[in-house]
C-alpha positions as CSV (number, residue, x, y, z in Angstrom):
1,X,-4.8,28.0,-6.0
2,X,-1.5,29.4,-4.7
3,X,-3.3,32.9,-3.5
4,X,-6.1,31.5,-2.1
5,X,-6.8,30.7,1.2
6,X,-9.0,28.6,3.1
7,X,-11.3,30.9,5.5
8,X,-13.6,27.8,6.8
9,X,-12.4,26.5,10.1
10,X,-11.9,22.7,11.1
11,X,-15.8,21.8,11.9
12,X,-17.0,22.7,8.5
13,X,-14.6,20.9,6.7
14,X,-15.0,18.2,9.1
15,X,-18.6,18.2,8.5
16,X,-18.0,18.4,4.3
17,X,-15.7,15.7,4.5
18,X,-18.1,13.4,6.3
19,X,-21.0,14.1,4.5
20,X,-18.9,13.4,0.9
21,X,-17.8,10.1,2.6
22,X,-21.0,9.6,3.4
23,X,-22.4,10.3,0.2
24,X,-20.2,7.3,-1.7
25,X,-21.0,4.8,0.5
26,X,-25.0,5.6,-0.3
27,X,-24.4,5.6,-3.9
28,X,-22.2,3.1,-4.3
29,X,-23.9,0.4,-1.7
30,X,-27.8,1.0,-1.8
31,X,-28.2,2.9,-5.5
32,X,-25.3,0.7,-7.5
33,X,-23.9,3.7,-8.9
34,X,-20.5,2.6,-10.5
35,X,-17.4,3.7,-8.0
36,X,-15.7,5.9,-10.9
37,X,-18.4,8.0,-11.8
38,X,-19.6,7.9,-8.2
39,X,-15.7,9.7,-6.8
40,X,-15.6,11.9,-10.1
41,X,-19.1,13.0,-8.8
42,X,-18.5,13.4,-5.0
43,X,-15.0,14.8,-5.7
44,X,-16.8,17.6,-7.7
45,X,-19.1,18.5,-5.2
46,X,-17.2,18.6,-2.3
47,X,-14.3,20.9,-4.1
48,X,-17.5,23.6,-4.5
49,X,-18.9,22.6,-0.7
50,X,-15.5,23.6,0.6
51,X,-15.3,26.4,-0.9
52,X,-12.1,25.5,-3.6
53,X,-11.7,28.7,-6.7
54,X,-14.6,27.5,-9.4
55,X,-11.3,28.1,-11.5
56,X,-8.9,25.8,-9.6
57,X,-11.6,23.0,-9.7
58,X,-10.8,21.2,-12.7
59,X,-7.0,21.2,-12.2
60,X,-7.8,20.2,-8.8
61,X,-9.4,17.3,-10.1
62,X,-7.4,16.1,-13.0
63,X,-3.7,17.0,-10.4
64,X,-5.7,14.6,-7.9
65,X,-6.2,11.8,-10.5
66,X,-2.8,12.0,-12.4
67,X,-0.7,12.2,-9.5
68,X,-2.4,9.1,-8.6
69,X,-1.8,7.1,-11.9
70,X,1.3,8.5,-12.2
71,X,2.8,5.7,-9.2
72,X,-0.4,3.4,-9.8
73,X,-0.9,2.6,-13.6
74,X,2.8,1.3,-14.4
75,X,2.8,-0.6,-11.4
76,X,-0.6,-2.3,-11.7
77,X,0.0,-2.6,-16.0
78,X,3.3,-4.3,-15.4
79,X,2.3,-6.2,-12.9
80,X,-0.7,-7.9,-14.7
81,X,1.4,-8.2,-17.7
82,X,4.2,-10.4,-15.4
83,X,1.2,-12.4,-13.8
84,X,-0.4,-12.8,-17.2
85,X,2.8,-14.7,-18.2
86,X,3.3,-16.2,-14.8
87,X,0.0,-17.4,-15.2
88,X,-0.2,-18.5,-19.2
89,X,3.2,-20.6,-18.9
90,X,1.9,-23.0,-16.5
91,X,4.4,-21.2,-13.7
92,X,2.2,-20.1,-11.0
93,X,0.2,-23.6,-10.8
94,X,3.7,-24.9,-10.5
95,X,5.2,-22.7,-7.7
96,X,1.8,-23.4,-5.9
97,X,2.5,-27.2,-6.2
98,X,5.4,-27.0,-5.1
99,X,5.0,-24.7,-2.4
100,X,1.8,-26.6,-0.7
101,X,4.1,-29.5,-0.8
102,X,7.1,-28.3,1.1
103,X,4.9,-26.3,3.8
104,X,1.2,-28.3,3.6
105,X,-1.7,-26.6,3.0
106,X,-2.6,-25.8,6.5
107,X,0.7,-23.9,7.0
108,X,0.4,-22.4,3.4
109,X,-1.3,-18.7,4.7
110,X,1.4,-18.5,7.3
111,X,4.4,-19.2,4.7
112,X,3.0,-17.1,2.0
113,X,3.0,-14.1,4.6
114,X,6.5,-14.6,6.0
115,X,7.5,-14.6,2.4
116,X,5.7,-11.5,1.8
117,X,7.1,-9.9,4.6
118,X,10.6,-10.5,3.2
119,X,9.8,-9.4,-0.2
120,X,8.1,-6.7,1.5
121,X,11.1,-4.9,3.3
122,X,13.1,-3.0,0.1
123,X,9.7,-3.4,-2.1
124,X,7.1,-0.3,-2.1
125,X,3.3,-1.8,-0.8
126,X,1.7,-1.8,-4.1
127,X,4.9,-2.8,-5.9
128,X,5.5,-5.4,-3.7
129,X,1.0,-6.6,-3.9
130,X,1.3,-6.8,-7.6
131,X,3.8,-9.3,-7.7
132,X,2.8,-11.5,-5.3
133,X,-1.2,-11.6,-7.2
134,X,-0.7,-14.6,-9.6
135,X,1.1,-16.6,-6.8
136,X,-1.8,-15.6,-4.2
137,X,-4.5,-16.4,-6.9
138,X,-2.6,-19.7,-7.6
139,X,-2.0,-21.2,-4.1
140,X,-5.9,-19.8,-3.3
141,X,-7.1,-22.0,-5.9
142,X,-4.5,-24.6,-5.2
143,X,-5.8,-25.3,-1.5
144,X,-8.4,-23.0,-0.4
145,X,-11.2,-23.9,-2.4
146,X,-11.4,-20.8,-4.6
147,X,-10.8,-18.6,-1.4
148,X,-8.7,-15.5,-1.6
149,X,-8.9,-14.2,1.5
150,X,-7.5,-16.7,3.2
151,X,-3.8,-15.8,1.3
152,X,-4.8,-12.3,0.2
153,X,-5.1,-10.2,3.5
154,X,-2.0,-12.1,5.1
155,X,-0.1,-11.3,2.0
156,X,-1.3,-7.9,1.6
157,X,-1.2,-7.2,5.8
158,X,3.1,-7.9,5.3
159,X,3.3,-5.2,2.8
160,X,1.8,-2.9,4.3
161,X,3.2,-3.6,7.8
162,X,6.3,-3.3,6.4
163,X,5.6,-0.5,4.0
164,X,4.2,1.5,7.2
165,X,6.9,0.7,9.9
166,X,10.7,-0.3,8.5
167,X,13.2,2.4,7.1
168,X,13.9,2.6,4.0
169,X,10.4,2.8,2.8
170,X,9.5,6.8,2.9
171,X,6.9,6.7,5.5
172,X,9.5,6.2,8.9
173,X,12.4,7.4,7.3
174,X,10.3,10.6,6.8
175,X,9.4,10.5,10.5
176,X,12.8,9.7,11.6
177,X,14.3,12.8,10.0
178,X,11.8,14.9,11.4
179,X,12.3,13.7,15.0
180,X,16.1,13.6,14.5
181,X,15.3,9.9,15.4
182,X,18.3,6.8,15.0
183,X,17.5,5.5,11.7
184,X,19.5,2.5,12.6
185,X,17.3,2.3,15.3
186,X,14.0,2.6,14.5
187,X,15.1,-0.3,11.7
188,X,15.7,-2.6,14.7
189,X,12.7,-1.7,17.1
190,X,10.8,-1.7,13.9
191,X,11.9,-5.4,13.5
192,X,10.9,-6.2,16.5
193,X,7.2,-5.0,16.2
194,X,6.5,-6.0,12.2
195,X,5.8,-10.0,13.3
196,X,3.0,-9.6,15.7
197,X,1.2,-6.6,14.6
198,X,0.9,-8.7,11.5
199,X,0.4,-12.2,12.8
200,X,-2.6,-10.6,14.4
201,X,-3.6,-7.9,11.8
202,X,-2.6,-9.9,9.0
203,X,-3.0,-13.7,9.7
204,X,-5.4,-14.6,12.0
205,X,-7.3,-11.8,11.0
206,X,-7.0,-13.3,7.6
207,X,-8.0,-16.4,8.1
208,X,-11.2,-14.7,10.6
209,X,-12.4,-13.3,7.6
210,X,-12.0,-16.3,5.3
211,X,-14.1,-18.2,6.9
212,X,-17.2,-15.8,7.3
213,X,-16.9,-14.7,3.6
214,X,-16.1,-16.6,0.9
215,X,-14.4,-14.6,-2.2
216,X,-14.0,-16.6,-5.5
217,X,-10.5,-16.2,-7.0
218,X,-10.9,-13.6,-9.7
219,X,-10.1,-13.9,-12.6
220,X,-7.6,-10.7,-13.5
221,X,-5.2,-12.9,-14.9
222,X,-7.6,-15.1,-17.0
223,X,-9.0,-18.5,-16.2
224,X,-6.3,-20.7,-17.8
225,X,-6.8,-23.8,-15.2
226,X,-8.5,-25.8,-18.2
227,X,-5.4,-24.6,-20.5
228,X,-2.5,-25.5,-18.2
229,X,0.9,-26.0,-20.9
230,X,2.4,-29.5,-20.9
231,X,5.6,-28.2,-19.8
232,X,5.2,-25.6,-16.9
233,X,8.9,-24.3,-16.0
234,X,10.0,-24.8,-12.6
235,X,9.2,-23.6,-9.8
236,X,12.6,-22.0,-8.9
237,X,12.4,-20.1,-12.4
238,X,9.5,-18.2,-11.1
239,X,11.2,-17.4,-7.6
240,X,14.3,-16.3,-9.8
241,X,11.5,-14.0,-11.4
242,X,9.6,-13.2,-8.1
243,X,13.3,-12.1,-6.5
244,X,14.7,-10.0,-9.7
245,X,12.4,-6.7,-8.8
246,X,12.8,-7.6,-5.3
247,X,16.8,-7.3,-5.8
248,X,16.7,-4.3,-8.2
249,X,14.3,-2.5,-6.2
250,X,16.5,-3.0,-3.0
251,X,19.2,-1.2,-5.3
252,X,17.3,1.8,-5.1
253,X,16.0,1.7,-1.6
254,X,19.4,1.0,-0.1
255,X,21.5,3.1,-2.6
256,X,19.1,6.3,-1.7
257,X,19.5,5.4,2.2
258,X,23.2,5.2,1.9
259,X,23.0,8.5,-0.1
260,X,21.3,10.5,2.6
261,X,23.9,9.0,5.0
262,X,26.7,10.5,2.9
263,X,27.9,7.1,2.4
264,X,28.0,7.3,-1.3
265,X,27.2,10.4,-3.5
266,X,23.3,10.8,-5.2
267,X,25.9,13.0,-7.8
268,X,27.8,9.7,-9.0
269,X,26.4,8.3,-12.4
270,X,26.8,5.1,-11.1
271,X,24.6,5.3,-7.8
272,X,22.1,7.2,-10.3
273,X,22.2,4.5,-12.9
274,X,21.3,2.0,-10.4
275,X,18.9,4.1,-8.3
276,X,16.9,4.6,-12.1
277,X,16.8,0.7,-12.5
278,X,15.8,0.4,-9.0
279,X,12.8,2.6,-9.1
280,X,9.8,0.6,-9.0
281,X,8.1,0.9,-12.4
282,X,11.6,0.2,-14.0
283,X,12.1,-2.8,-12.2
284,X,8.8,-4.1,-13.0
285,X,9.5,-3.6,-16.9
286,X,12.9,-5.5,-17.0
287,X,11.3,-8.1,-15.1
288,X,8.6,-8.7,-17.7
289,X,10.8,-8.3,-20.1
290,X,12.9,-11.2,-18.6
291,X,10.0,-13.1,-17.9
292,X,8.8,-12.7,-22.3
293,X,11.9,-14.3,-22.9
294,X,12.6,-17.0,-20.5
295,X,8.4,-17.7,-19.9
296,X,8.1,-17.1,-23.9
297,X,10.3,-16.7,-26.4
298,X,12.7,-20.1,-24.4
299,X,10.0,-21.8,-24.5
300,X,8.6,-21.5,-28.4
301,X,6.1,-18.7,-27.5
302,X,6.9,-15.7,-29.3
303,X,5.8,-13.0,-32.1
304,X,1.7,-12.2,-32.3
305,X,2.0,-14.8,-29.9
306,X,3.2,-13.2,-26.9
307,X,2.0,-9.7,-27.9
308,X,-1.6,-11.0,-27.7
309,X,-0.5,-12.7,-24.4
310,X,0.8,-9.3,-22.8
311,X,-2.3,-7.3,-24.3
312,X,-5.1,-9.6,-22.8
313,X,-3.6,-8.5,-19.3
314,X,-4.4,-5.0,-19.6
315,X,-8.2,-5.3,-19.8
316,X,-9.3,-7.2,-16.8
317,X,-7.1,-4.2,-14.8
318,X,-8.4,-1.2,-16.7
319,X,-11.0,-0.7,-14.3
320,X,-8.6,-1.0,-11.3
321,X,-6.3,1.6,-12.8
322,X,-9.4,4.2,-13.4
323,X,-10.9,3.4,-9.8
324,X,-7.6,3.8,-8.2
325,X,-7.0,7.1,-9.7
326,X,-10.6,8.7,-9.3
327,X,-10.0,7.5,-5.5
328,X,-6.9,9.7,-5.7
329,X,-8.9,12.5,-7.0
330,X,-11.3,12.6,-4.4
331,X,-8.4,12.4,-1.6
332,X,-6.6,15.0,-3.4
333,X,-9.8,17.2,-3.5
334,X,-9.9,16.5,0.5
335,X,-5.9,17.6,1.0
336,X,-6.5,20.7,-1.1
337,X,-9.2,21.8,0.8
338,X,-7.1,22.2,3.7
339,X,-9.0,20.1,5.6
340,X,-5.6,18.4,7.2
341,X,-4.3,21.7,8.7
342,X,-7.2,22.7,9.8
343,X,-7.3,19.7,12.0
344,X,-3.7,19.8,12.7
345,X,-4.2,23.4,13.8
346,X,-6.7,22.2,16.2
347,X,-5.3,19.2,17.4
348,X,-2.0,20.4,18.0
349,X,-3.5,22.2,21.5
350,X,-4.7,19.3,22.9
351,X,-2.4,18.8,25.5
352,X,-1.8,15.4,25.5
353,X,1.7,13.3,26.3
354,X,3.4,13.7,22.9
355,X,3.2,9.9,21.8
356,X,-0.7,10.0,22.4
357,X,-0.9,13.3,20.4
358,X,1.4,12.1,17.5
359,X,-0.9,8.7,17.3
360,X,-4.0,10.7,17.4
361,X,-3.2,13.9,15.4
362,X,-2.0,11.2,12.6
363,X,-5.4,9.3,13.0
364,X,-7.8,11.9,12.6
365,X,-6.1,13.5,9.0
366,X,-5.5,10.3,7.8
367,X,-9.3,9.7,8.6
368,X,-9.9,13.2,7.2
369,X,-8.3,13.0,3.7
370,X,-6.9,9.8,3.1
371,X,-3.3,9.6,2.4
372,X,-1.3,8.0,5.1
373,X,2.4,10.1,4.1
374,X,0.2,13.1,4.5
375,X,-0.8,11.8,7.4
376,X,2.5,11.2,8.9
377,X,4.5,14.1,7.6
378,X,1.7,16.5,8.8
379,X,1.4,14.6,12.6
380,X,5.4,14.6,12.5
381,X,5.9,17.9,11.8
382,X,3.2,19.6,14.2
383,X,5.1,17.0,17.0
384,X,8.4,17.5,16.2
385,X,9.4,20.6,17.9
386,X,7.8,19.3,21.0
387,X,9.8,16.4,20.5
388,X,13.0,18.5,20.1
389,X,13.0,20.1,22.8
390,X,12.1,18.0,25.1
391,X,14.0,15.5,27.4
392,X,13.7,12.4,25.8
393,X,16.3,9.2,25.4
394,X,17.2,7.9,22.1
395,X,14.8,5.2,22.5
396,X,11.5,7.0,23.6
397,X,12.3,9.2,20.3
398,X,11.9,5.8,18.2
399,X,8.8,4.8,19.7
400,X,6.8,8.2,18.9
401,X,8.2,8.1,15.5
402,X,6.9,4.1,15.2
403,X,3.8,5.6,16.9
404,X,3.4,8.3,14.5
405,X,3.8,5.6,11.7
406,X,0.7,3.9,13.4
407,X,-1.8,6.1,13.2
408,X,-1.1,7.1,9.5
409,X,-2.0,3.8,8.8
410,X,-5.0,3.6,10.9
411,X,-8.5,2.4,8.9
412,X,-7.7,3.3,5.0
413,X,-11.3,3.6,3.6
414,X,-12.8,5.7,0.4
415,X,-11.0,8.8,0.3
416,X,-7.6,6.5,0.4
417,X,-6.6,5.5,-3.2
418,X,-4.8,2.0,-1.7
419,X,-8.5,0.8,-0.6
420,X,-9.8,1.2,-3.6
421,X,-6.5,-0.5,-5.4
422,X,-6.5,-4.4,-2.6
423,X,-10.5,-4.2,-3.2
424,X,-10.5,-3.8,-6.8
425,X,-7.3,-6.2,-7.3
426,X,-8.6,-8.7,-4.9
427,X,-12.6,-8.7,-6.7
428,X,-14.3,-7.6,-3.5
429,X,-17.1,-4.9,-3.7
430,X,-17.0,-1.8,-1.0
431,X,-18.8,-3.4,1.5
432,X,-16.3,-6.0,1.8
433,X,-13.6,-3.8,1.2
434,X,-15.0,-2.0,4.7
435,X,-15.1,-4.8,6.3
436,X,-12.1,-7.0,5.4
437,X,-9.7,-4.2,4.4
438,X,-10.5,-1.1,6.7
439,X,-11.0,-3.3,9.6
440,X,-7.3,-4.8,8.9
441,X,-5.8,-1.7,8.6
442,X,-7.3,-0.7,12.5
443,X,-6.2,-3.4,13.6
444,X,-2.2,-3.1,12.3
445,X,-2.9,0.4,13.6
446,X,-4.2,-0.2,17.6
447,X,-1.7,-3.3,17.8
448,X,1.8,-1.3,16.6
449,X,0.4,1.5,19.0
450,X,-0.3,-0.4,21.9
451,X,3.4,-2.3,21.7
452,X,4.7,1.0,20.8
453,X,3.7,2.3,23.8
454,X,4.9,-0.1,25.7
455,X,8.8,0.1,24.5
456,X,8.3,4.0,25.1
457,X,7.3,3.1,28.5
458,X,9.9,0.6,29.2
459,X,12.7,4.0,27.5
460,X,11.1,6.4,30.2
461,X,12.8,3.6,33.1
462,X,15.9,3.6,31.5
């Protein structure tokens, strides 16, 4: 792969991408063909369509997939494995109790989404979706009458709203550094945009959705409503549970910020340490370890016990892992077909103002191949000499790099392995995915744009 080179231009990959998109929605939707072997399938014929070495293929393939499990199968495992225990000790049913009591179930969507949005700022999108499952499931069967929708895309909306727009997740701090952007800045402007882009992308287009279709609850966690323990822990225990990754996470986010700031040294074993505990996976594991003892082994649980507890998690999410990954694959057959710089290439000469182009440029790749960083990085770095060079205040600088952000996130779909990981996670078949998931992700995208734009256009009167 590292001598060759691409020789098809941007229509003809264009056209191969579509047609492989194409191709998975027919056999997935009208001939039932399972989604793994349907993107192991497409992913295979669309690396020979464009044109990849027959001898590259398979590394291709297998790169695409692992690199995909490599930040989704820890993170998913652990997860279930802390809801599984959330779940079995009688926790979740109680945090769900308690929490339709203090906010009533009519306000229970809204308060389940500002929480998310707080968990949401140090905590990685999927990281952050994984936790929060057993308490979504629980308040969804608490109130909604076996509705996950109603808590699920509001939940989900605040991670990725946050994920997408707020330094120090990767995505806008990657941006930032490209534009030579505030970071500071862009933190606070960011602030200001996260609320409505997801009240309205989030909330009410959660509850829109809830009531036109009704998803069961699944059951990824097991159906333990008939098996409820006669001495549930409290509900702050599980907060205190819900806020340890939360807190250790934030170690690494902010530790790595005030690294790249020179504020402390990445070289220190100390910052290292707790940057290592603060990666994602990590934090996830001592949290489940934690939650064995205080969920388990405190309460008379423990031994073949617990194990078998832990173990039953792993199977209901099996087929989320494998689906997530092969989703990967076929995004990761898309990027090394080169189909993003072609586009880029031809995009970059559109001559458009330089916040249109960066939206648009980061739309049409992320469209193209799936992965929103790509998506960003690429549309950043085409933009960003433009951007240098030209006469723009601090704050106009902010609002192409949130604008930027925008369109990276703009309508995830099948080539994107996060569509296939809230679809899968949340029980909901492609179709819905499309039209729940795909439709919120527009939506976050068109709204952060349009009150981007505005702040630029309020910066070009200063």
């Amino acid at each position: 792969m590292e001598d060759w080179t691409q020789t098809l231009g941007a229509g003809p990959l264009l056209l191969i991408a579509a047609g492989a998109i194409a191709l998975i929605l027919v056999l997935i939707i009208v001939f039932k063909v399972h989604a793994f072997l349907t993107l192991i399938i497409v992913s295979l014929l669309t690396a020979v369509a464009a044109q990849v070495p027959i001898a590259a293929i398979s590394e291709t393939l297998t790169s695409g997939f692992g690199g995909t499990l490599a930040g989704v199968a820890l993170l998913v495992a652990l997860g279930a494995m802390l809801g599984r225990l959330i779940e079995h000790s009688g926790g979740a049913k109680a945090l769900a109790d308690r929490f339709v009591e203090i906010f009533g179930e009519k306000r229970a969507p809204f308060a389940l989404g500002i929480a998310s949005l707080v968990l949401g700022f140090p905590m990685f999108f999927d990281a952050g979706l994984i936790m929060m499952l057993p308490i979504i499931f629980a308040i969804a069967r608490r109130v909604s009458k076996n509705n996950v929708l109603i808590f699920g895309i509001p939940a989900a909306a605040a991670f990725s709203v946050m994920h997408v727009f707020l330094p120090p997740h990767p995505g806008p701090v990657t941006a930032t550094e490209a534009y030579g952007a505030n970071l500071g800045l862009v933190l606070l402007v960011g602030l200001v945009i996260v609320f409505p882009v997801w009240y309205l992308s989030g909330y009410l287009w959660g509850k829109f959705v809830a009531a036109r279709i009704p998803l069961p609850v699944p059951e990824l966690f097991g159906e333990l409503d008939h098996d409820q323990p006669k001495n549930p822990p409290k509900a702050s225990t599980i907060i205190w549970l819900l806020l340890l990754p939360m807190f250790l996470i934030f170690l690494n986010t902010g530790l790595t910020s005030l690294a790249s700031a020179g504020i402390v040294s990445s070289d220190d074993l100390w910052v290292q340490v707790l940057v290592l505990v603060g990666n994602s996976f990590v934090a996830l594991l001592i949290t489940v370890l934690v939650a064995t003892f205080v969920l388990g082994s405190r309460r008379g649980e423990n031994g073949s016990a617990m194990e078998k507890i832990v173990d039953s998690a792993l199977g209901p999410v099996s087929s989320v892992i494998l689906i997530t990954g092969a989703g990967g694959m076929f995004g990761g057959v898309l990027r090394a077909s080169g189909i993003g710089d072609a586009l880029a290439d031809t995009l970059s000469d559109l001559g458009l103002p330089i916040i249109f182009a960066a939206y648009i440029i980061a739309v049409v790749i992320r469209l193209a191949q799936g992965s929103a960083t790509v998506a960003l990085v690429t549309a950043a770095g085409l933009a960003a000499p433009a951007v240098l060079a030209g006469d723009f205040n601090e704050l106009q600088v902010v609002a192409i790099v949130l604008a930027t952000a925008a369109g990276s996130v703009f309508a995830g779909h099948v080539n994107d392995s996060g569509f296939w990981l809230v679809g899968r996670l949340m029980g909901m078949d492609v179709k819905t995915t499309l039209k729940t998931w795909t439709v919120q992700q527009t939506i976050e995208s068109v709204a952060a744009f349009v009150l981007v734009l505005g702040i630029y256009g309020l910066a070009s009167l200063l």
